[in-house]
C-alpha positions in Angstrom: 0.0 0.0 0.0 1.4 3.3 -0.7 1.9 5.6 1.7 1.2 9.7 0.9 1.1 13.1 2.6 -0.3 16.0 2.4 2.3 18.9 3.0 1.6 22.8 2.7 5.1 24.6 2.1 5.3 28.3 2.4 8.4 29.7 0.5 10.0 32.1 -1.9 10.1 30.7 -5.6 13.4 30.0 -7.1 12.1 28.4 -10.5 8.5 29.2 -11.2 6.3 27.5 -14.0 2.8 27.7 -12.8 1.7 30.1 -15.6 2.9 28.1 -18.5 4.4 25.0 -18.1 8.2 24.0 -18.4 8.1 22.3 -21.7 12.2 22.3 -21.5 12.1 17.8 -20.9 8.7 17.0 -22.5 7.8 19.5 -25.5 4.4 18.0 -26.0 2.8 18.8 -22.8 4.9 20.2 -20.4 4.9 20.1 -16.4 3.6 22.9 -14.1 6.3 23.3 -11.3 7.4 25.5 -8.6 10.7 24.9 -6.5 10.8 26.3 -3.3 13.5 27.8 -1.1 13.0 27.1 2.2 15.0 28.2 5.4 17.0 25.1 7.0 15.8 25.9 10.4 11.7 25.7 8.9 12.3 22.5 7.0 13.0 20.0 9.2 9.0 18.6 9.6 8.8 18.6 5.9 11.8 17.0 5.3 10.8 13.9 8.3 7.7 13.6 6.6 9.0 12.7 2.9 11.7 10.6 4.5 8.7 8.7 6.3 6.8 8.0 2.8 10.3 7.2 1.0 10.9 4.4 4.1 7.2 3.4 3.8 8.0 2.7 0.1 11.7 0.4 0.8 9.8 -1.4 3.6 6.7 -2.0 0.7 9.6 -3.3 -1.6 11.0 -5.6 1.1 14.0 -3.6 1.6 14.9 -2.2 4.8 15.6 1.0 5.0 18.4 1.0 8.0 20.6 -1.2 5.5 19.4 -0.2 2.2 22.6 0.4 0.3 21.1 2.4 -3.0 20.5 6.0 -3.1 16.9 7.4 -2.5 15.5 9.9 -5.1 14.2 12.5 -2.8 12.3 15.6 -4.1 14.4 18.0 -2.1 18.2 19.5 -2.3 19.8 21.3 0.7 22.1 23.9 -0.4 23.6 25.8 2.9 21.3 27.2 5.0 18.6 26.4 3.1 15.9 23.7 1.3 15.0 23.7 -2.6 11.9 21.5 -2.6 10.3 20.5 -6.1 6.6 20.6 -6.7 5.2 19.4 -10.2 1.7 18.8 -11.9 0.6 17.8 -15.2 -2.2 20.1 -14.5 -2.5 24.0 -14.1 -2.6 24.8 -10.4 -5.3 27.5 -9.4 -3.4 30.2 -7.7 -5.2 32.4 -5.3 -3.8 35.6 -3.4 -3.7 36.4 0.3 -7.3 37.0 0.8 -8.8 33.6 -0.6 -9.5 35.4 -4.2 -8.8 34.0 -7.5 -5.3 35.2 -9.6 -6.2 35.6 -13.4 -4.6 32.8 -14.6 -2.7 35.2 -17.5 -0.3 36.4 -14.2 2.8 35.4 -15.0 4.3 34.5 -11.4 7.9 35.1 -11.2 11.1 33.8 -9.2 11.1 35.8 -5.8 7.5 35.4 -5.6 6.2 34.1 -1.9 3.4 31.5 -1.5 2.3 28.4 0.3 1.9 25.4 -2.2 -0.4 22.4 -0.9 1.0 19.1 -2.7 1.3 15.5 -2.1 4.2 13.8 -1.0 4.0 10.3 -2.9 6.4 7.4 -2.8 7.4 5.4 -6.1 9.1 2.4 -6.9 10.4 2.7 -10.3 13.0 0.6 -12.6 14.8 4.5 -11.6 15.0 4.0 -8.3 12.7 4.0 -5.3 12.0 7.7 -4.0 9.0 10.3 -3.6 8.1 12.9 -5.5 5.8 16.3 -4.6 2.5 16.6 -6.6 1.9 20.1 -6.8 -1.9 21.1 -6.0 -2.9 24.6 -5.0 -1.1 27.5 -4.5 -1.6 31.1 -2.3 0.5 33.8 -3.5 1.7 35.9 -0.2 4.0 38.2 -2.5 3.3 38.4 -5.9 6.4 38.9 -8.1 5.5 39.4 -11.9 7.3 39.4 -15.2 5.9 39.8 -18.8 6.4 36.0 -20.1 8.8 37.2 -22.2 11.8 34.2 -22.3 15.1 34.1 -23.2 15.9 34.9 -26.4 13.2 37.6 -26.8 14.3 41.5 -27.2 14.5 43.0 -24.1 13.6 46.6 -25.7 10.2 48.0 -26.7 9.6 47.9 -30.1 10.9 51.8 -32.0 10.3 53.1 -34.9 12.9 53.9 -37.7 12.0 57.8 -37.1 13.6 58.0 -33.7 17.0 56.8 -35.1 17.1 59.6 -37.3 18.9 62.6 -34.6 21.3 60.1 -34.3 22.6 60.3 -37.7 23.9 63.4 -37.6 27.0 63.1 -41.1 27.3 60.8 -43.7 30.1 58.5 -44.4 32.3 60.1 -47.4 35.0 58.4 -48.8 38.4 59.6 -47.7 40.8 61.2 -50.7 44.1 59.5 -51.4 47.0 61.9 -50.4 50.0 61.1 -53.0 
């Protein structure tokens, strides 16, 4: 029997694709996802509780976990003093702000953004590895950081017409006469 939690996460984003989804490993379709940054010191809990499905899942496999010699996949990366956690969905989260309303789902939410994410912590056994993964479900937007969906590789200027280049032209290029 698999073994899953619900977890609510409140952190700043660090890579943000709840707008549009990150079509960067599947081009067809694309995964919503939202990685967290979390203070050390306020992930401890969290981090328990996916290490309690991930055992739940080698003890399911008939491994035990004190001995196990593989590696877990785990859906979360300490770097220093703080906790990257991974959310992802197939399906486009409903984001909501502060006060329990709806966000137009045309906001493009942006790294730095703060917000609580409900998701599912839920254990696998794959021919990958054993591990658990964080299904992304709702999401409340404390601070609301927002970009223009504009990507990489897109001009970063406004569009100009040809008439404001002209006082920059100010001589034309003549050749220069051969002294002999």
């Amino acid at each position: 029997m698999r073994i899953e939690k619900n977890l609510e996460i409140y952190g700043e984003a660090e890579y943000c694709f709840l707008t549009k989804p990150d079509t960067f490993f599947d081009a067809k379709k694309g995964k919503y996802t939202v990685t967290l940054k979390v203070p050390k010191a306020k992930s401890g809990e969290l981090i328990r509780e996916i290490n309690e499905v991930i055992k739940s899942e080698l003890i399911a496999s008939g491994k035990n976990p004190e001995s196990f010699p593989g590696e877990t996949k785990k859906p979360y990366t300490v770097e220093g003093d703080m906790v990257l956690f991974k959310t992802k969905s197939e399906f486009k989260p409903v984001l909501w702000d502060v006060d329990g309303q709806k966000i137009d789902e045309n906001v493009n939410v942006w790294k730095g953004s703060t917000m609580w994410v409900k998701c599912k912590a839920s254990g696998y056994n794959k021919y990958t590895g054993i591990g658990a993964t964080l299904l992304l479900g709702g999401v409340q937007i404390d601070k609301l950081v927002e970009g223009t969906g504009e990507g990489p590789g897109s001009c970063p200027f406004p569009k100009r017409t040809r008439s404001a280049l002209k006082p920059f032209i100010t001589e034309r290029v003549l050749p220069v006469k051969e002294v002999i």
